[in-house]
LUMLOKE-377320 format. One record per atom (N, C-alpha, C): residue in one letter; x, y, z. Coordinates in steps of 0.001 Angstrom, whole numbers, padded with zeros to 6 digits, always signed. Layout:
residues N
AXYZ
...
***
This chain:
residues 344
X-032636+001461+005146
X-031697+001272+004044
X-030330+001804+004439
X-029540+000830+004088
X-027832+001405+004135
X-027342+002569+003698
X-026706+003123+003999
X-025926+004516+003185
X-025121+004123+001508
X-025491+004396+000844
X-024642+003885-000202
X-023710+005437-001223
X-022638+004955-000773
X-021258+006481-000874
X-020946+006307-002640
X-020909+007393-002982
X-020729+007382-005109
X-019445+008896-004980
X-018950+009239-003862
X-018611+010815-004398
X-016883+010547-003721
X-016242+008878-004507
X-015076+008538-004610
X-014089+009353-004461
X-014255+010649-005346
X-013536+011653-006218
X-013193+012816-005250
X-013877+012912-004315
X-013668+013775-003338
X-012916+013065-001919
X-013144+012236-001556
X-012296+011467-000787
X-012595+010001-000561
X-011637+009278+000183
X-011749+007547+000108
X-012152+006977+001546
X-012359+006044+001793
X-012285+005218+003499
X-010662+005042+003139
X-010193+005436+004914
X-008785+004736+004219
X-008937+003194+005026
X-007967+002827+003817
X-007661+001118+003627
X-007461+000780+005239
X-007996-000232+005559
X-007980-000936+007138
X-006670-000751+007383
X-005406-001144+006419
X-003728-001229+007347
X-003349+000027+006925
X-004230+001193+006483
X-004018+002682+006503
X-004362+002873+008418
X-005372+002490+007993
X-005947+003091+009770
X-004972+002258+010594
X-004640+001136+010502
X-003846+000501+011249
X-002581+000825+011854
X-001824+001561+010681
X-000070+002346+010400
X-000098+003557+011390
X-001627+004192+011125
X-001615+005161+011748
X-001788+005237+013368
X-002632+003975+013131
X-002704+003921+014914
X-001312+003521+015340
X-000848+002215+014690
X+000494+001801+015823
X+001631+002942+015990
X+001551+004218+014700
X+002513+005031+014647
X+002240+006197+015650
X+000860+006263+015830
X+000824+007773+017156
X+000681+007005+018652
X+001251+005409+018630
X+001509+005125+019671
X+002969+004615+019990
X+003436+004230+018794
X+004921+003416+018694
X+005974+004604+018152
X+005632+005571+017599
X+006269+006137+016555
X+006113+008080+016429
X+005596+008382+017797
X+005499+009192+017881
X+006566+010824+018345
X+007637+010228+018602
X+008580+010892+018367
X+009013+012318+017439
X+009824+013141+016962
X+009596+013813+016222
X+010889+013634+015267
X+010964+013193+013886
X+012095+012778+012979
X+013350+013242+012960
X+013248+014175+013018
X+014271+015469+013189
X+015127+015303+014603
X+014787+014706+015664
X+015518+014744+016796
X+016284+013699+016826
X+017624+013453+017459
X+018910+013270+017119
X+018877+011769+018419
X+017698+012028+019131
X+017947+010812+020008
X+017348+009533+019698
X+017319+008365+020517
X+016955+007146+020129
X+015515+007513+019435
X+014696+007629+020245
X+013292+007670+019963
X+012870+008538+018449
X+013850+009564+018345
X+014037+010428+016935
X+014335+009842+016118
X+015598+009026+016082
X+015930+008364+015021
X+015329+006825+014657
X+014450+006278+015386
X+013505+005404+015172
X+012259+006049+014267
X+011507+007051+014854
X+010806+007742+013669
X+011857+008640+012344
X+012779+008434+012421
X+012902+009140+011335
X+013263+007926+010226
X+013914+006776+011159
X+014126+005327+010102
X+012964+004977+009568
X+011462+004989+009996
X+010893+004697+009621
X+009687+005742+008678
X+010254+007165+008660
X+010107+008425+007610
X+010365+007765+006528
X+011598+007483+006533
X+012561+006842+005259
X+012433+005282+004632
X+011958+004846+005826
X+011518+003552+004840
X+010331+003925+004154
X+009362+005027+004805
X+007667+004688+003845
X+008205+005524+002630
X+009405+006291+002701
X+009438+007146+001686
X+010191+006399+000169
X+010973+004926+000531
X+011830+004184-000156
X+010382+003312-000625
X+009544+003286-000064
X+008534+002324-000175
X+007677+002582-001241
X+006882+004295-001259
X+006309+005028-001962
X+007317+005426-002982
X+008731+005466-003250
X+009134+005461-004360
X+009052+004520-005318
X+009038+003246-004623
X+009156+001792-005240
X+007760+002175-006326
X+006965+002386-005590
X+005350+002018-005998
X+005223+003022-007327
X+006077+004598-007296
X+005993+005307-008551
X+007285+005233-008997
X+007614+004273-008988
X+009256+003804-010039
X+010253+005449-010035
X+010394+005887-009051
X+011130+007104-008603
X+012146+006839-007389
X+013109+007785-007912
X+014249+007498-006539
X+013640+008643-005220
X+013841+007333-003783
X+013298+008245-002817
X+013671+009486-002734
X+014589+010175-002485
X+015397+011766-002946
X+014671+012597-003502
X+013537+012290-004500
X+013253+012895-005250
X+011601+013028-004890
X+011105+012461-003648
X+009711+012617-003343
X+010371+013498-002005
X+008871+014930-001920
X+008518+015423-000413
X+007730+015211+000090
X+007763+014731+001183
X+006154+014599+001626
X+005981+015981+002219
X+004626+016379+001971
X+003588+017526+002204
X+002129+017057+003008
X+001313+017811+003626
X+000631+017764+004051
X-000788+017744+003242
X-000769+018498+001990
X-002156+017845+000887
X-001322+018149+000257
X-002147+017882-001487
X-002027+018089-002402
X-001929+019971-002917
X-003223+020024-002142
X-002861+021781-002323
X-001554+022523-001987
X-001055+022055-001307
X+000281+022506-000456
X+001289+022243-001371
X+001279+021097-001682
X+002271+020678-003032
X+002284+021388-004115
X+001136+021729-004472
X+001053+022152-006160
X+001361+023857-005796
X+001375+024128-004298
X+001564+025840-004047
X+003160+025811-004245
X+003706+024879-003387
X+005291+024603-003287
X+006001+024942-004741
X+005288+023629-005162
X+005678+023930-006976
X+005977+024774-007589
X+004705+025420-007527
X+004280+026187-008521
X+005531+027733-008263
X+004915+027746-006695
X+005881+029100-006356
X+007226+029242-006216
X+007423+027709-005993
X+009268+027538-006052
X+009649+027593-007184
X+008743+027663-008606
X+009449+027502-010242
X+008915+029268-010149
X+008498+029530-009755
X+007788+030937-010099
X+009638+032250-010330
X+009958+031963-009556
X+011326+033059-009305
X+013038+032670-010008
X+012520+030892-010495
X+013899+030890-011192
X+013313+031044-012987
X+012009+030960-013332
X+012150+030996-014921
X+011826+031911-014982
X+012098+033507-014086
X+011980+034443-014903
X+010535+035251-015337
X+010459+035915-016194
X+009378+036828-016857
X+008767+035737-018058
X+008652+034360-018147
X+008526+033610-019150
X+006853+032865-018791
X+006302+033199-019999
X+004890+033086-019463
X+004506+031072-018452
X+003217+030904-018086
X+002818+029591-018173
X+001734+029064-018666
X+001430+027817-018749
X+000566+027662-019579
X-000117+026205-019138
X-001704+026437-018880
X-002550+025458-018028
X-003928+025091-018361
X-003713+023715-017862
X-005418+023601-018856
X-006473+024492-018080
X-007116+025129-018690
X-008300+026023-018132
X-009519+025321-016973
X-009474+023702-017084
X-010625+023205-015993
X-010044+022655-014871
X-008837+023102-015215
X-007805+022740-013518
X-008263+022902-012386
X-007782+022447-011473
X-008067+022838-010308
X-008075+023907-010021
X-008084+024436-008844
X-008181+025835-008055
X-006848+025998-007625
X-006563+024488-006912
X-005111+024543-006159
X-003746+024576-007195
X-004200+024431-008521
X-003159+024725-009246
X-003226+026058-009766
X-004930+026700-010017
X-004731+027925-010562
X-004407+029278-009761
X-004630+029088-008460
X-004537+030011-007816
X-002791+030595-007490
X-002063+029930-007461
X-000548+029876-007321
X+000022+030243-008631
X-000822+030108-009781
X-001041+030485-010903
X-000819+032178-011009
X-001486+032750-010192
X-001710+034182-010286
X-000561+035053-010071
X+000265+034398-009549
X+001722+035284-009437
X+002759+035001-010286
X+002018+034626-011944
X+002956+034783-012952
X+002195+036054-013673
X+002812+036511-014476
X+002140+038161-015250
X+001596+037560-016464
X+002124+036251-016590
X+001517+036066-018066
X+000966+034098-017773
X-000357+033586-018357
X-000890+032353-018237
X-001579+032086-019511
X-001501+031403-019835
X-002143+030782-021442
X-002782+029772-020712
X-004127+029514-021478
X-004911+028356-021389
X-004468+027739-022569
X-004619+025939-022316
X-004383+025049-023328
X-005310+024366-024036
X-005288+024174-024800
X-003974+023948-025799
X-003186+024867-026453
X-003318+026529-026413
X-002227+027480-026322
X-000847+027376-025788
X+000406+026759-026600
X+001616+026808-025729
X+002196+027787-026500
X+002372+029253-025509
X+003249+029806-026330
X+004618+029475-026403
X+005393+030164-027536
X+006920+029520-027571
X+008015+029652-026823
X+007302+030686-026239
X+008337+030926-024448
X+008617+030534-023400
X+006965+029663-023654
X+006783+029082-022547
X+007893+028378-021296
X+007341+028602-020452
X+007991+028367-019023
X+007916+026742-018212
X+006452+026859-018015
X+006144+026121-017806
X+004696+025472-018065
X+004415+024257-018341
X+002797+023929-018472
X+002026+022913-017451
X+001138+023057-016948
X+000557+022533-015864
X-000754+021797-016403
X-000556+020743-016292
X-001814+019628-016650
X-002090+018336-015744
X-003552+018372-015707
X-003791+017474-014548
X-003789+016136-015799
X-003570+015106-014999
X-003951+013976-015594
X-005470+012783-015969
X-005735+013781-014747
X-007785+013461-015084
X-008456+014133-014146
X-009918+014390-014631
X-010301+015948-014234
X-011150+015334-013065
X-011308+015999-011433
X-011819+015582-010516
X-013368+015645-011022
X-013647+016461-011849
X-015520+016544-012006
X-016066+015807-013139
X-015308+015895-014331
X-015619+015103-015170
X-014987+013390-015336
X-013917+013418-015269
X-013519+012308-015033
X-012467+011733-016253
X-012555+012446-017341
X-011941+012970-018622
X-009905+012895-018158
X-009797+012437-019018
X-008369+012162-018760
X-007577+012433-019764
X-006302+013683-019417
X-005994+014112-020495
X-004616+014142-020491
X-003906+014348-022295
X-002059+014038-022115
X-001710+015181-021807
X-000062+014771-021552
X+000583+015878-021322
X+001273+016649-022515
X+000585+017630-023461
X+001360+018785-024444
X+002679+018427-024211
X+003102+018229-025639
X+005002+018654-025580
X+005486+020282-025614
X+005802+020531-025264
X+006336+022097-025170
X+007892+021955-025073
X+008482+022584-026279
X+010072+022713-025921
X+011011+023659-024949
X+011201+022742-023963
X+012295+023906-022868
X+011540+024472-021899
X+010254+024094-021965
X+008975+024185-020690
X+008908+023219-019814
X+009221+023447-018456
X+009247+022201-017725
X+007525+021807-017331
X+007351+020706-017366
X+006281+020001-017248
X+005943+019621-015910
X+004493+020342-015804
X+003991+020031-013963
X+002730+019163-014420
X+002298+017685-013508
X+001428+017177-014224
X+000758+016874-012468
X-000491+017049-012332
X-001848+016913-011434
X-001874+015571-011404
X-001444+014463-010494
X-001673+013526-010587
X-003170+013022-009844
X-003471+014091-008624
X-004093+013725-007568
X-006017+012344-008050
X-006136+012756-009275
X-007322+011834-009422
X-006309+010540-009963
X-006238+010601-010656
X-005717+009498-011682
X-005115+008192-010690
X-004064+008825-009940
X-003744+007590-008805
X-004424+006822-008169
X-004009+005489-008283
X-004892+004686-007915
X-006273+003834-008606
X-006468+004734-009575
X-007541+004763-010292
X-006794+003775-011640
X-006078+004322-012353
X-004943+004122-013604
X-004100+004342-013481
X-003028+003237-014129
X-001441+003698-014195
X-001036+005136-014216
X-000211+005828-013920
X+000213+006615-013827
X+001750+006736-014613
X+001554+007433-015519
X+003478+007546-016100
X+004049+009008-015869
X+005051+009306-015530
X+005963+009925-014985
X+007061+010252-016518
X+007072+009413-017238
X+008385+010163-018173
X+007889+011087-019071
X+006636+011649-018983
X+006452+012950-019843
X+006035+014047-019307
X+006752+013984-017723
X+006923+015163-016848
X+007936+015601-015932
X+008221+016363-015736
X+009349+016972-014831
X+008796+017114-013316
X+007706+017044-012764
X+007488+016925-011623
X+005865+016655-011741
X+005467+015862-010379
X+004458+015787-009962
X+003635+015778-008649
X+002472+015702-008875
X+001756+015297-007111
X+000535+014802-007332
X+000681+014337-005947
X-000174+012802-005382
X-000880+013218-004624
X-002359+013036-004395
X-002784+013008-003183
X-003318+011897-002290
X-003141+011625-001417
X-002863+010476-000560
X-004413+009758-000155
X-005670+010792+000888
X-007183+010763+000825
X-008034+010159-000489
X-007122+010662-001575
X-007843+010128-003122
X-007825+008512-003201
X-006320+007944-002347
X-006438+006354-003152
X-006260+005625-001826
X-007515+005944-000628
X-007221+004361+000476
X-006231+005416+001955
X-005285+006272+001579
X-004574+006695+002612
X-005537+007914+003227
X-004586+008237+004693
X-005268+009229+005441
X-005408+010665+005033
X-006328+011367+005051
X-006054+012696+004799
X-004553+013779+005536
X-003956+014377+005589
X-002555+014741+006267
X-001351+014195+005535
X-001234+013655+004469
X-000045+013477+003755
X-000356+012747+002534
X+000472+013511+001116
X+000453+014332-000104
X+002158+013656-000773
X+002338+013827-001778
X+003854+013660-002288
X+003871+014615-003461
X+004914+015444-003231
X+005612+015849-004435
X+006737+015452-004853
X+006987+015368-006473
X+007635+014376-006951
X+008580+015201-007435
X+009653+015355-008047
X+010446+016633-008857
X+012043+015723-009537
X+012051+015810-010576
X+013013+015222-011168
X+014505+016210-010551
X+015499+015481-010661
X+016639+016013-010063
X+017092+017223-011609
X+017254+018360-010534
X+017853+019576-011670
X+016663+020431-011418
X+015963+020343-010940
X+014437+021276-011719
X+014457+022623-011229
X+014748+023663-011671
X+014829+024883-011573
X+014071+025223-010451
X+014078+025188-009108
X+012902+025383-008062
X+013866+025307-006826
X+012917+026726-006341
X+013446+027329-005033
X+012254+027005-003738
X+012434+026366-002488
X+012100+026036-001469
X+011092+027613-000852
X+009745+027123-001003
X+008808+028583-000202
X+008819+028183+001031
X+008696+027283+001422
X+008370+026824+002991
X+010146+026623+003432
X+010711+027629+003962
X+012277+027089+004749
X+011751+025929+006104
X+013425+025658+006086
X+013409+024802+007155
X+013818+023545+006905
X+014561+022913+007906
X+015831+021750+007652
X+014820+020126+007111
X+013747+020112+007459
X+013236+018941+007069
X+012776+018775+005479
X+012708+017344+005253
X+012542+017166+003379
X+013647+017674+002952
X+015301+017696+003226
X+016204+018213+003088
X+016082+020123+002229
X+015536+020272+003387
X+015441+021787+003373
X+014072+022384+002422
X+013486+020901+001630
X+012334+021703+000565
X+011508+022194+000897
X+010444+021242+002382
X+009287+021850+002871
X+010084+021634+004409
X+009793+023166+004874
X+010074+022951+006534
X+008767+022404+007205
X+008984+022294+008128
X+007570+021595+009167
X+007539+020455+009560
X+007463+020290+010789
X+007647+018560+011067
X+006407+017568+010436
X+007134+016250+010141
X+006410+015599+009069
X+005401+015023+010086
X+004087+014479+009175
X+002912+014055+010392
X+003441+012485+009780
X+004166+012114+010778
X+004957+010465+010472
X+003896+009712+010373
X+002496+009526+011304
X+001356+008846+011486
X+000466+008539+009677
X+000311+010201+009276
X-000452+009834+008017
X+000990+009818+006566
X+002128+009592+007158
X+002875+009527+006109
X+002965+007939+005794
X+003007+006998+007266
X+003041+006051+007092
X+001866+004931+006957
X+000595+005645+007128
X-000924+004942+006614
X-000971+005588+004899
X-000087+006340+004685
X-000170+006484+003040
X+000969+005515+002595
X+001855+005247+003168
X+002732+003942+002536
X+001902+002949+002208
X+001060+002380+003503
X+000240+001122+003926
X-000383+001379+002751
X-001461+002080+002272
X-002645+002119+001449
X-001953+001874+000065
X-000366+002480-000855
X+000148+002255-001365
X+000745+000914-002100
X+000503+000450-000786
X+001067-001424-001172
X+000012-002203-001715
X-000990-001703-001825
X-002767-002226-002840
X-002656-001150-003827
X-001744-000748-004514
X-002165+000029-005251
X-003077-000469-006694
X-001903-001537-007134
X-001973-002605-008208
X-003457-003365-008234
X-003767-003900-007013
X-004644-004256-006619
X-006033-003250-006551
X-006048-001862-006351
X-007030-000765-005839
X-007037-000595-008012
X-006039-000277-008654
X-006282-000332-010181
X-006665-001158-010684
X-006822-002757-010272
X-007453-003276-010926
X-009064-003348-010420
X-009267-003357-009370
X-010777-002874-009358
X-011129-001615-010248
X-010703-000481-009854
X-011283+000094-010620
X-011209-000043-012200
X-010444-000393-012671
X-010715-000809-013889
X-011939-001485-014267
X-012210-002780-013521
X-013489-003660-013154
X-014934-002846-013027
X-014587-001186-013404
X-015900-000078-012788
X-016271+000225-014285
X-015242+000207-015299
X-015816+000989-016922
X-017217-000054-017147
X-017524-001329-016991
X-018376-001875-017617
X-019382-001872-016834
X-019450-001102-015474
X-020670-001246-014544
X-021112+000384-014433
X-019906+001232-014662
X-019939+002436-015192
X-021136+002985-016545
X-020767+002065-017379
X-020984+002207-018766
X-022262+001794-019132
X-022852+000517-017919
X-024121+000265-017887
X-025328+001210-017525
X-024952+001753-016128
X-025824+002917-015307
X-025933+004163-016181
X-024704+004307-017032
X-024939+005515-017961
X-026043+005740-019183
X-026048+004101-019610
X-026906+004079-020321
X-028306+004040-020450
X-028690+003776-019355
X-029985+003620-018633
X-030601+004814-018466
X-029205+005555-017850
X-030387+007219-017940
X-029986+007922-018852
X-029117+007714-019479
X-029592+008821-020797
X-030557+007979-021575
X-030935+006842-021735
X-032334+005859-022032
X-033080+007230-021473
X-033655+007647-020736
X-035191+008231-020389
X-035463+009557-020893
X-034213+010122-021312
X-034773+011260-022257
X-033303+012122-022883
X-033625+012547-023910
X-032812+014299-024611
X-032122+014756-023876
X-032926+015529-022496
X-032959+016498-021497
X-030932+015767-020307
X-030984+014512-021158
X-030005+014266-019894
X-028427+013652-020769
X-027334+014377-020259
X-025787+013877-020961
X-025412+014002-020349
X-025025+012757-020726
X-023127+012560-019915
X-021819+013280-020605
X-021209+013789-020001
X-020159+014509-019817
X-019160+013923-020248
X-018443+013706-021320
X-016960+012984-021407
X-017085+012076-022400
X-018513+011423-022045
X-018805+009826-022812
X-018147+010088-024414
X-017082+008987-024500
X-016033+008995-025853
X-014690+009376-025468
X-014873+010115-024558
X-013554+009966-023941
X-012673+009405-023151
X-011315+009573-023297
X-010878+008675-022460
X-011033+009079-021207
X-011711+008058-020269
X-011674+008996-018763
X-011757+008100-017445
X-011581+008388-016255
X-011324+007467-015527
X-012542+006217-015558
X-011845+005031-015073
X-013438+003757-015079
X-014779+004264-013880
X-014109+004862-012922
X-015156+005315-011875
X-016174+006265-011772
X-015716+007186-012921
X-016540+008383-012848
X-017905+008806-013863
X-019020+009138-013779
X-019570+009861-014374
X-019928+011030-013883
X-020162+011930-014724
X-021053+013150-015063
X-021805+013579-015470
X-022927+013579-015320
X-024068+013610-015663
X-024630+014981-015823
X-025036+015526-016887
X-025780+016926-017001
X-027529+016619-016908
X-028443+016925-015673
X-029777+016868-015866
X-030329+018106-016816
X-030284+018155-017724
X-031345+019722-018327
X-032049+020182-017224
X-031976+021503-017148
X-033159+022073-016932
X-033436+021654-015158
X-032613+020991-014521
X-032900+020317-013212
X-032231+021356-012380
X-032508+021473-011068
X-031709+021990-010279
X-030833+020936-009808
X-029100+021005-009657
X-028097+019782-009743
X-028319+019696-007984
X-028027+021176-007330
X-027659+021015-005968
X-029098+020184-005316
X-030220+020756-005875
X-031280+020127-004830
X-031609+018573-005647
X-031317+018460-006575
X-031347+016514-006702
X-029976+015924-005956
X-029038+016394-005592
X-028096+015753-004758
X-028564+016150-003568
X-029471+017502-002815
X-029902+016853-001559
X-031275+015888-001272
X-031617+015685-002651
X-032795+014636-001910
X-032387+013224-002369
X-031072+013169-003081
X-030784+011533-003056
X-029504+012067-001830
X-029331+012591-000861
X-028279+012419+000174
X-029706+011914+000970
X-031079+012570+001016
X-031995+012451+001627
X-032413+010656+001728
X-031885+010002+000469
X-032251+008960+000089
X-031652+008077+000325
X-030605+008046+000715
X-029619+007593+001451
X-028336+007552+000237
X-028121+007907-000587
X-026807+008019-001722
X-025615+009874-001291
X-024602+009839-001427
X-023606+010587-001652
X-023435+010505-002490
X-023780+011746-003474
X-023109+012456-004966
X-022893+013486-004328
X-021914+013996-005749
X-021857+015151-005470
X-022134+016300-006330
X-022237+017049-006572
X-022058+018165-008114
X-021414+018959-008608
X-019777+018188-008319
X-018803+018323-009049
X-017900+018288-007504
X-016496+019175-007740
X-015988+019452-006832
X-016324+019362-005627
X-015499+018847-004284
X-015847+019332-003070
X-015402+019822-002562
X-014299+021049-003605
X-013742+022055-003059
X-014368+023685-003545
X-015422+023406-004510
X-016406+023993-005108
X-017612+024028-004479
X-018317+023015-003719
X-019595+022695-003137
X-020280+023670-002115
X-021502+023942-002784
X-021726+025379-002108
X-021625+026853-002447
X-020659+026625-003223
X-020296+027808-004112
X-021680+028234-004733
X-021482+030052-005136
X-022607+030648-005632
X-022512+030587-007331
X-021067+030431-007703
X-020606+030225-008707
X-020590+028702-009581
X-020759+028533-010725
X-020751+027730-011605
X-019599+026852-011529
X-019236+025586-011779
X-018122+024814-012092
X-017462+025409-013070
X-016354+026396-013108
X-015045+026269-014339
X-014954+025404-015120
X-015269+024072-014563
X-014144+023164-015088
X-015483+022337-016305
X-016691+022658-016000
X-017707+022876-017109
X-017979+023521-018155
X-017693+024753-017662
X-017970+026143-018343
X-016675+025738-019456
X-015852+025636-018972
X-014544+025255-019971
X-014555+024517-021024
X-015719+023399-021306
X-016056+022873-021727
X-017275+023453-023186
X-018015+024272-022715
X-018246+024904-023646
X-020086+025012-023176
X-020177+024634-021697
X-021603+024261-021718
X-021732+025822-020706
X-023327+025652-020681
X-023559+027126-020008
X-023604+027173-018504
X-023968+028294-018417
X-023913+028672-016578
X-024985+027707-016066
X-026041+028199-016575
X-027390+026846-016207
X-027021+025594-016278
X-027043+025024-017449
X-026212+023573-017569
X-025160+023190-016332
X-024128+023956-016402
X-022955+023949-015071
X-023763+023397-013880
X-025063+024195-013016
X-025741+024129-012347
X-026881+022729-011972
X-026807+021733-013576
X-027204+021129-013143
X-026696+019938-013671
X-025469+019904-013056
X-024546+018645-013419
X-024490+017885-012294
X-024390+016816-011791
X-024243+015707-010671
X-022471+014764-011374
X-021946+014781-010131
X-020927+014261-010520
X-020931+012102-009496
X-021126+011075-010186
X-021099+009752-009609
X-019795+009431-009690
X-019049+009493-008413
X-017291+008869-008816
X-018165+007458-007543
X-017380+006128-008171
X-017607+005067-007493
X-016379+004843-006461
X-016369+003973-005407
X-015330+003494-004737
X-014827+002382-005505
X-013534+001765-005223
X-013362+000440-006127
X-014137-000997-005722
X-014408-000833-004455
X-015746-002023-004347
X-016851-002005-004569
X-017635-000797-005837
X-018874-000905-006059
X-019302-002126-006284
X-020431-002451-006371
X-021185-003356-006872
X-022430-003387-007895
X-022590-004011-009162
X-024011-003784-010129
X-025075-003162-008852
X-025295-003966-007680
X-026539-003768-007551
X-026433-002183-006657
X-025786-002256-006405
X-025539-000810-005389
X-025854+000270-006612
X-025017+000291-007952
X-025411+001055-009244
X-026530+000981-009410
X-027527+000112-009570
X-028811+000011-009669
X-029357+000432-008925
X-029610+000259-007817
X-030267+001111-006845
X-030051+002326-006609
X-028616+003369-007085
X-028472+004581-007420
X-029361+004873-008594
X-029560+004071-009652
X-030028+004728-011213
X-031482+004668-010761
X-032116+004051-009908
X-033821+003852-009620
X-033988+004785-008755
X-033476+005292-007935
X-033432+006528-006929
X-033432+008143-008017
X-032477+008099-009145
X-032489+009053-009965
X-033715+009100-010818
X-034045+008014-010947
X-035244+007725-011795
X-036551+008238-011245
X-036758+007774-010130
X-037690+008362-009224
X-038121+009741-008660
X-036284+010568-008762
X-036426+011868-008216
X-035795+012828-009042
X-036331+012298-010317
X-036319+012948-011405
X-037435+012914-012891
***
């Protein structure tokens, strides 16, 4: 039997003219941007076109995107470059966030979980859909709080809007592109000081850019339209497999179901199951899930981003998370739900 991959949410195949960009670029294009001679300024023309390119695609002026190396790196940039111009003024974040947003988190003195905005607020940090559940959530108005919004699931997946935030980020591995390059987005004005020095990204992030996966994340970009409407094409094949197993008993919920949340994802709570050892005997089976995060996986600790939710440490433990690719197929779903059926 074939391998059949469900754990979308953690990373993608990148798109064939992803792998493609990247190859002709660490052979054509390998130069370093920053250098002033022919061969420099050929990679750096073509820095700037993927970067005019990837603006096109999030209706943003190029100027206003950095490329970064992940997403984590971005949301550290962010976070720590707003950290020293607003002051002693608290922030305020949804509690099942990421790690990579909460941890950069810790060098403010004061953090509210949301829907708590206090009136001081600084700043508020909200992802736009949750990597484990799949739950997709708005962005709080807060007055005179600049707005940081988690784009990294949502892209690719669903439109994405930009005018009810002051900055954002992308991660590139999530929708078709290579792992090694990320975008942060930042509206012009935004109170934020540069942590990483150094003359490249006009001084925001120093470090020479990896031109190779900047420009297989352009490539993967140009299907974006195309990569959203498949997944869209996933809520009704989604919505089928869900129903089937909570069909077999009480003991089993889905996570989110009623909410708005991405078309690809479920979450599944088994009662009473151990989560980690039914995801190693359907990896055994030939399927990739996962049980939740795969920046969590392994951990001795519970999912946050569960617990937040209101369910218990046990429960947490035996959640399985199914994110699809956008070329699933009914029968590939089916043959995941008869494998669960079996080894459960």
């Amino acid at each position: 039997m074939s391998r059949l991959y469900f754990d979308a949410n953690a990373t993608t195949p990148p798109h064939p003219e992803a792998v493609e960009a990247v190859r002709r670029a660490m052979v054509e294009d390998w130069a370093n941007p920053t250098s002033t001679h022919r061969e420099g300024q050929r990679a750096r023309f073509r820095l700037e076109e993927a970067r005019r390119e990837l603006a096109a695609a999030l209706t943003v002026a190029p100027g206003e995107l950095v490329f970064c190396a992940s997403a984590t790196e971005a949301l550290h940039l962010l976070i720590r470059g707003l950290h020293p111009t607003l002051g002693d003024r608290p922030a305020a974040v949804f509690p099942g966030e990421h790690s990579a947003c909460l941890n950069p988190l810790r060098d403010w003195s004061r953090v509210a979980m949301l829907p708590e905005v206090p009136a001081d607020c600084a700043t508020v940090v909200q992802m736009a859909a949750s990597n484990e559940t799949g739950i997709r959530y708005a962005m709080p108005s807060a007055l005179d709080a600049v707005r940081l919004k988690d784009c990294c699931q949502a892209w690719g997946k669903v439109p994405v809007d930009l005018s009810d935030c002051d900055a954002a980020v992308f991660s590139g591995h999530k929708m078709g592109g290579p792992r090694g390059a990320a975008l942060l987005w930042m509206r012009p004005g935004l109170p934020w000081e540069p942590v990483m020095e150094g003359p490249q990204e006009r001084r925001r992030r120093g470090g020479t850019e990896d031109l190779p996966a900047i420009l297989g994340l352009a490539a993967a970009a140009r299907h974006l339209t195309e990569r959203q409407a498949l997944n869209a094409a996933l809520a009704p094949i989604r919505d089928a497999f869900e129903a089937e197993i909570a069909a077999w008993g009480r003991d089993i919920e889905v996570i989110g179901q009623g909410s708005p949340r991405l078309p690809n994802t479920s979450c599944v709570l088994f009662r009473g199951r151990n989560g980690e050892a039914l995801q190693v005997a359907l990896d055994l089976a030939g399927f990739a899930v996962s049980t939740g995060s795969a920046c969590h996986s392994g951990a001795v600790k519970p999912s946050h981003a569960i617990l937040t939710l209101g369910y218990s440490s046990d429960d947490a433990r035996s959640v399985l998370r199914f994110s699809m690719l956008p070329d699933a197929r009914p029968d590939e779903v089916e043959a995941l739900a008869a494998a669960i059926r079996r080894l459960t």
